[in-house]
Each structure stands twice: as C-alpha cells, then as structure tokens.
C-alpha positions in Angstrom: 96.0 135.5 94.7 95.9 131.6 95.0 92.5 131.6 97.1 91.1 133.7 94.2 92.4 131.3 91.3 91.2 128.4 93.8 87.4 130.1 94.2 87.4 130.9 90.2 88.2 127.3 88.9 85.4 126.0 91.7 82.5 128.2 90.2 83.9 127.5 86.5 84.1 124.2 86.8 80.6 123.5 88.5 79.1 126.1 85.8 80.3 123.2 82.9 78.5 120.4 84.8 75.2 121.6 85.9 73.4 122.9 82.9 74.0 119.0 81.7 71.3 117.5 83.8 68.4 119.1 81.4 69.6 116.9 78.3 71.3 114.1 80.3 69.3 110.8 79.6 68.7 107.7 81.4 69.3 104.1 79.5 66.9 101.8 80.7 68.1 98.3 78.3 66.3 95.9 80.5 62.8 96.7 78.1 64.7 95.2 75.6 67.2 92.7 77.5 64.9 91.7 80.8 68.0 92.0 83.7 70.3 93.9 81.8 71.2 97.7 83.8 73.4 100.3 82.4 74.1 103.3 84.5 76.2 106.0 82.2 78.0 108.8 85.1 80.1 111.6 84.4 81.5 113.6 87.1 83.3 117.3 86.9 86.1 118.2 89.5 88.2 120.7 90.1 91.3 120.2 92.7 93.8 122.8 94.1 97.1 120.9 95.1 99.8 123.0 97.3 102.6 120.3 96.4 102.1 118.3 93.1 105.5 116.4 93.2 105.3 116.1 96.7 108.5 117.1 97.9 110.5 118.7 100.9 111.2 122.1 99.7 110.3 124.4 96.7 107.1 122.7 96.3 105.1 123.2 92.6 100.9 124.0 93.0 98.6 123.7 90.4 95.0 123.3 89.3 93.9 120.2 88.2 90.9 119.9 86.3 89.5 116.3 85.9 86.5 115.0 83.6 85.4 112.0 84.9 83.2 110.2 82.4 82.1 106.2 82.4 79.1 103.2 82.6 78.3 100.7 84.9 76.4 97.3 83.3 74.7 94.9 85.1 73.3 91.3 83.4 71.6 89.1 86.0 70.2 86.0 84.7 68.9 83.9 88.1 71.1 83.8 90.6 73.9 84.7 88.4 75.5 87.9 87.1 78.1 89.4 84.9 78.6 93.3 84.9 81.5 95.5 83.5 82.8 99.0 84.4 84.7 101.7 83.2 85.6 105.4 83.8 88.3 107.6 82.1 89.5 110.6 84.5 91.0 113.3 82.2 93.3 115.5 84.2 94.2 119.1 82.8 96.9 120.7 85.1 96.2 125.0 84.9 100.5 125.3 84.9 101.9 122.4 84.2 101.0 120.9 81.2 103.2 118.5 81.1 101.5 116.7 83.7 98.3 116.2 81.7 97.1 113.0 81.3 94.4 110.1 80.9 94.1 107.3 83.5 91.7 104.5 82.9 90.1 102.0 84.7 88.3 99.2 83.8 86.3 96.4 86.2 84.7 92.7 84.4 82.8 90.3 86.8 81.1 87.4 86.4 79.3 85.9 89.4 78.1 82.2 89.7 75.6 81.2 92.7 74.7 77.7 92.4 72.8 75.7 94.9 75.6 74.5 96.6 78.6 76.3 94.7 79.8 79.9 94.0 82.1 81.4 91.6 83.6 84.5 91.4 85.8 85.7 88.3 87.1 89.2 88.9 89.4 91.7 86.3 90.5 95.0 87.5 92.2 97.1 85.5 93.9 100.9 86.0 96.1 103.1 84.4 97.0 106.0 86.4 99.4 108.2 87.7 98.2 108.0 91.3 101.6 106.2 93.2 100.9 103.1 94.4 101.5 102.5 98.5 102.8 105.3 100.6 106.7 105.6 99.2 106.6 106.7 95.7 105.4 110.1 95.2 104.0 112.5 92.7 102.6 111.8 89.6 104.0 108.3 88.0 102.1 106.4 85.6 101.9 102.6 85.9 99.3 99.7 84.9 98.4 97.6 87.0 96.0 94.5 86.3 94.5 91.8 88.5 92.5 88.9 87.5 91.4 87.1 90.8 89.0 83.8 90.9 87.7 82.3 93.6 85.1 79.0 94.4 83.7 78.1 97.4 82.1 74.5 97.8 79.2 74.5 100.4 79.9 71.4 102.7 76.5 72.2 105.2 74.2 75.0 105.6 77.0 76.3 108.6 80.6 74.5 106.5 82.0 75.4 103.3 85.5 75.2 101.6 87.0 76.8 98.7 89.9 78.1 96.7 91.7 80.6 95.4 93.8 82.2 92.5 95.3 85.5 92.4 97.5 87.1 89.4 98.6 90.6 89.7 100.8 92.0 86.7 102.4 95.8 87.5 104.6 97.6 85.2 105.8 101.3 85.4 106.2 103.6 82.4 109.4 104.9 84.4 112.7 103.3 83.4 114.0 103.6 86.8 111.4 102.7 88.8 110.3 99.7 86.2 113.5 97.9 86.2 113.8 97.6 89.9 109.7 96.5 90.7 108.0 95.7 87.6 107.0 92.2 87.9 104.1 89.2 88.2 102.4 88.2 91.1 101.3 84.9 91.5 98.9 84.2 95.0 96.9 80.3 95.0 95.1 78.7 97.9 93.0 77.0 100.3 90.1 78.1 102.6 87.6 76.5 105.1 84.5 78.7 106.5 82.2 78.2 109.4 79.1 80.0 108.9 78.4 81.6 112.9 75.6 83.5 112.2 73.1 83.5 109.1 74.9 86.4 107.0 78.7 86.0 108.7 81.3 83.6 108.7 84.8 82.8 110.0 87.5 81.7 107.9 90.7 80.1 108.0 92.9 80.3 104.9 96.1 79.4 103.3 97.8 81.0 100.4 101.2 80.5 98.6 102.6 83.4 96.6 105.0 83.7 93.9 106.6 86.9 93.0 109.0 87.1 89.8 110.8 90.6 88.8 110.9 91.3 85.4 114.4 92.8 85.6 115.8 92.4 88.6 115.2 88.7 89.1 117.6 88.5 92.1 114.7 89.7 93.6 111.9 87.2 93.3 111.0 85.4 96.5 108.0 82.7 97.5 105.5 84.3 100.4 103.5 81.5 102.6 100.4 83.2 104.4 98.6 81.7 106.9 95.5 83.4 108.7 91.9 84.1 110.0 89.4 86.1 108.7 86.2 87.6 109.8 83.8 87.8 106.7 80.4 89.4 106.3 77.6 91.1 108.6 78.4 89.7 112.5 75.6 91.6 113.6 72.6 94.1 111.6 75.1 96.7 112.8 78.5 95.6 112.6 80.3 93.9 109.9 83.8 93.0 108.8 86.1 91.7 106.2 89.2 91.9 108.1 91.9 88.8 108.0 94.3 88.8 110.3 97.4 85.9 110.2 101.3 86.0 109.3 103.9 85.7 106.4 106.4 83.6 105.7 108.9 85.4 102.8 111.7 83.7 101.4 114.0 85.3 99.1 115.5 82.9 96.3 118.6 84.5 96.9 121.1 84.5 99.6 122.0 87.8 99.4 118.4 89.3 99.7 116.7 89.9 103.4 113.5 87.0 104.2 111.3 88.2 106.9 108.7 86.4 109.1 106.1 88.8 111.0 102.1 89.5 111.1 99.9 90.8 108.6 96.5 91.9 108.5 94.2 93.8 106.2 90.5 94.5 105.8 87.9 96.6 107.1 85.4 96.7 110.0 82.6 98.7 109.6 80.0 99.7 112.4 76.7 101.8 112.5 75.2 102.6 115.4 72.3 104.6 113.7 70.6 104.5 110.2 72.5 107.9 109.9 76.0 107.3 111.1 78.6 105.1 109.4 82.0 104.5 111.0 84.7 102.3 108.8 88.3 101.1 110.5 90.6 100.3 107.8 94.4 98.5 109.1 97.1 97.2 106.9 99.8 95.5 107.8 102.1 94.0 105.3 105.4 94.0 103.0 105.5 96.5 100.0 108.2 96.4 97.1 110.7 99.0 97.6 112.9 101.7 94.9 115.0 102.8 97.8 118.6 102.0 97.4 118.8 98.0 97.6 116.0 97.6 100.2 113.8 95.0 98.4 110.9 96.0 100.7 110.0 97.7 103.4 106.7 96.7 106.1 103.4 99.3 106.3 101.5 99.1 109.1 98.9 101.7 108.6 95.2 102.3 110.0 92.2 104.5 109.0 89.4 105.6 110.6 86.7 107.6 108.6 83.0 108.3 109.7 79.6 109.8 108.1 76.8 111.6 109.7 74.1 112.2 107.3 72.7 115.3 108.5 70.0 115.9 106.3 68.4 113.7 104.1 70.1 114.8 101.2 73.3 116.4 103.0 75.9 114.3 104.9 79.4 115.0 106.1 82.3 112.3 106.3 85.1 112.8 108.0 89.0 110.6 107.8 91.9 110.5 110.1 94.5 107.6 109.1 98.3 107.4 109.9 101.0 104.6 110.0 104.8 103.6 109.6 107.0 102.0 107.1 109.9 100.0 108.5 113.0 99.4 105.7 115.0 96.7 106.2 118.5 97.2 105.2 120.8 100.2 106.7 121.0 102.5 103.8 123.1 105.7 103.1 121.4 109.0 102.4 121.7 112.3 103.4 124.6 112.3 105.1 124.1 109.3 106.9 123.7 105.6 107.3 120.3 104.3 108.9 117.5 102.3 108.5 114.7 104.3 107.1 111.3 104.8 109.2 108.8 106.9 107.4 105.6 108.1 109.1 102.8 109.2 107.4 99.5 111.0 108.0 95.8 111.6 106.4 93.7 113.8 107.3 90.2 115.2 105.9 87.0 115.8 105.9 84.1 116.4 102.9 80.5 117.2 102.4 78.3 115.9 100.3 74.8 117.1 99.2 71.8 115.3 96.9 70.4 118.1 94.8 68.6 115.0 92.8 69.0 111.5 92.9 70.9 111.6 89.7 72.8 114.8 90.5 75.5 115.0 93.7 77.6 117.7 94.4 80.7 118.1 97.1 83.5 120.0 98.6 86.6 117.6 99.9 89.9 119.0 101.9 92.6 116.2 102.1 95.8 116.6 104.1 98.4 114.1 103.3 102.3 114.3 105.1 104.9 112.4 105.8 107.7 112.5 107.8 111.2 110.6 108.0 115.1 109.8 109.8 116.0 111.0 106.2 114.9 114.8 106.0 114.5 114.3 101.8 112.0 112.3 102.2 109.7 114.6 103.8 106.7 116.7 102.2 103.9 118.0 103.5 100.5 118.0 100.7 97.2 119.8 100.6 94.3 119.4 98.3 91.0 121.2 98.1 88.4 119.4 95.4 85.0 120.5 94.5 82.8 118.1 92.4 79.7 117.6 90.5 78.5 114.1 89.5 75.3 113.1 87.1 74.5 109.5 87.7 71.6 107.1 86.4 
C-alpha cells in the first residue's frame, strides 16, 4: 500500500509541472537595463519520508508535497555586481497537516572589484523547519540570518591582506529550544594571503568571536580562532576552500565547560575528467547544545559525494557522509549517567536528466541515521523525492 501511495504522488506531482513549460516565459531585462539578469525558477517535488519526527520507535510517514517557486537577479556594472535571491518552498504533508508550512529564503550580494581592492557584502536569510546541525530533529522552525562582509587589500600581484566581519542572529519559534540557544553571533578578523599560483592562494587568518544568549546568558563565551586555509583552483583540476586551524573557547562563567581543540571546514573538490566531479566535505567544530546542561557538544563529520555525467543530458551523483558528536558534561538519561557520543550516517544517491535547458527532472533516495550510548536518541530516516524544475 505505501509503494502504491509513493508511485501515485510521483506521477501526480510531475503531471502539475510539465504541461507548464508551453506558457512558461523567459525575462530577458538586460534590453532595457544593459547587465541586469533575472532568472524566475519554480520547481515541483514530491518526497515520501518513512520517519518525519525522526525518532526511535513508532515512527510517523508521510507525503510531502513541496512547491518550490523563486528568482535569481543579477546587476553587473564593470567589474562590480549586486544580485538578490529568493525561493519559497511550500510543503503540504498528505497526513499530517499540522506539519504544513512555508519556509523562505532570501540571498542580497553586492560585490566590489577594484583595481587593487575587493568587497564583498553578503545577507543570507532562511526560514525553515529543516533542524539545524545533526542533534535537533524533526521538523522545528527557526530563522536564522547572516550578514557577512569582507575586504581584501592587494599588497602585490602574489600578497594581499584583508578583514572580516561576521554576524549571525538565530532564534527558534520553540519555547524550549529558544530559551536555551537563541542568541547573536559576533565573528571579526584578520587575514594575510599569498597568491601560489595564478587562480589559488594560501591564507592565514585570525578571528575573535563573540557569542551572547538571549536567555540563558550564563552561557555566552568568547571563541579565538586561529588557522590556514587553502582558497581557490590549485590546479585546472583540483580546487579547495578548506581551512584548517584551532579554537580557543572561553566561557564567561566559571561554572560552564571552555574547550581548546582543532577545527576545520571546507571543501575540496577534484575532477579528473570533464565528466566526473568528486567533492570532500569535513567539519570539525563546536555546536550549541539543548541536551540537559551540555552547552555544546564537538562534530567532526565528513562527506564524500561524486557525479558521473553519463550522458549529455543524464548524470548520476552519488553521497556517502558520516561523523560523531562528542558532549561534554556526564549527563543522566535513560537509566544512566554518561557522556553522550552520537554517530550519524548519510547515505544516497540521485539522477538527474536535462529534457531542455530550462527543464530538469530527478529521482533522489536519501538515507539519514543515527546512532547513540543513549538508546532515545536513535532513529533511523528514509526519503524518496522526485522533482521537476523549469529554470531560465
């Protein structure tokens, strides 16, 4: 009975979209502004999910329908640029209702290249009820918004410097969860870059963080980050934007945990053929925490996905990814007293095929578990998505 729900909402849902494409229209604004682009999209998907709450025992499926409709604008004046984003994914749950929703996401950036200066303003915005990091699960609306500038200051054709300013604000519409992590993040610093090659360069960087709670203050703590990065194409086949240093956190209270350890993030991305793309994905770093009195607890996580493109218009991508969270305080749970050490696994694998340039179509299976010293915090989640996307 589910694989025949599961088949039916596929067809249905791919039946909506295609018959679009004969009245769907282009916008071509630069005849009337020269260098301004706007690329309207709307993409149709339908998703089977065996556990929605994502939990260890009498899991809840469902069919999620999602209308995915937004724009893309581009102005590019010189070297300089300023485009905007947005997209609005309207999920409609088959069962439960009460799940519907509307998550939003929004995306400003303006771009300065100067002879010997660049600027970068960035504002990311999303509403969702995707959980953020690898501990909170199901369905749990929060807003989170980033506005991130940076300037770098060319020194020589090989030596630049530049800074840094990071402010991250994330509230949750949940009571419980807001009051123990809803807060403002505050990241500033320092860089200096030799260029190695023509299109990469190596980095060493500085940044002091601030983090204030917006209930629970005893919380807040000051983070001092120091680290190497590798930034930009090392070679026509590899490139990188990995960074890899350590962290300094210190809690203003006395009675909250400090840590000192490495971190890393970034990707590395190599292709060995026109047709065959692999990406490396790692993590390593401190996340905010709901469990018990643990402040925070460390991910160290990895990712590998690859694409074959079989065909020119068909291609295949496949991801296996896993890591661990480490707690920090002995908490009691279950029956017992531990520290907590979660592992967690993704696995998947989707196809993808051009029927036109402005019309994409794929199938997507996503396995995502996790497994941990405290038995109720295990679950076990499988998705199946189809999708139809009209871009110009």
């Amino acid at each position: 009975m589910a694989s025949l729900r599961i088949a039916t909402a596929l067809v249905a849902s791919l039946l909506v979209l295609v018959p679009l494409g004969s009245a769907a229209l282009a916008l071509d604004l630069g005849e009337w502004i020269p260098g301004l682009k706007l690329s309207p999209f709307y993409s149709q998907r339908v998703e089977y999910e065996s556990n929605v709450f994502q939990v260890p025992s009498h899991a809840q499926d469902d069919i999620i329908f999602k209308m995915i409709p937004g724009f893309l604008a581009d102005y590019t004046f010189g070297s300089h640029s300023i485009s905007a984003g947005y997209r609005a994914e309207i999920l409609k749950y088959l069962d439960l209702t009460n799940q519907d929703t509307v998550n939003h996401f929004a995306v400003g950036q303006i771009h300065l290249d100067f002879p010997r200066t660049l600027i970068n303003v960035r504002e990311d915005f999303a509403r969702t009820n995707s959980p953020p990091g690898t501990e909170l699960t199901g369905p749990i609306i929060s807003n989170t918004n980033i506005l991130k500038t940076e300037a770098e200051y060319r020194l020589t054709t090989r030596f630049s410097t530049g800074v840094n300013f990071t402010w991250t604000d994330v509230r949750f519409d949940q009571d419980t969860t807001g009051d123990l992590i809803n807060r403002d993040e505050y990241l500033g610093g320092a860089s200096f870059f030799w260029k190695f090659t023509p299109k990469a360069d190596l980095g060493l960087y500085y940044n002091y963080g601030r983090v204030l709670f917006e209930t629970s203050t005893d919380r807040n703590y000051t983070d001092h980050i120091v680290s190497i990065g590798l930034r930009g194409d090392i070679t026509a086949k590899l490139s990188s934007t990995l960074r890899i240093g350590v962290l300094l956190r210190d809690p203003d209270s006395s009675s909250q945990p400090g840590w000192v350890g490495p971190v890393m993030y970034g990707d590395t991305t190599y292709r060995p053929t026109e047709r065959t793309t692999f990406t490396l994905s790692v993590l390593r770093a401190p996340q905010e925490s709901t469990f018990g009195d643990n402040p925070f607890y460390v991910t160290t996580s990895a990712t590998l996905s690859a694409t074959q493109q079989l065909l020119p218009k068909l291609s295949v991508t496949g991801r296996l990814g896993g890591g661990v969270n480490d707690y920090v305080t002995k908490q009691t749970a279950d029956g017992m007293t531990d520290w907590r050490k979660d592992q967690f696994l993704v696995a998947g694998a989707q196809i993808d095929y051009d029927i036109q340039p402005w019309l994409r179509v794929g199938l997507e299976y996503l396995r995502t578990s996790r497994d941990s010293n405290f038995p109720s915090f295990r679950f076990v989640d499988d998705r199946i998505s189809a999708r139809a996307t009209l871009q110009f």
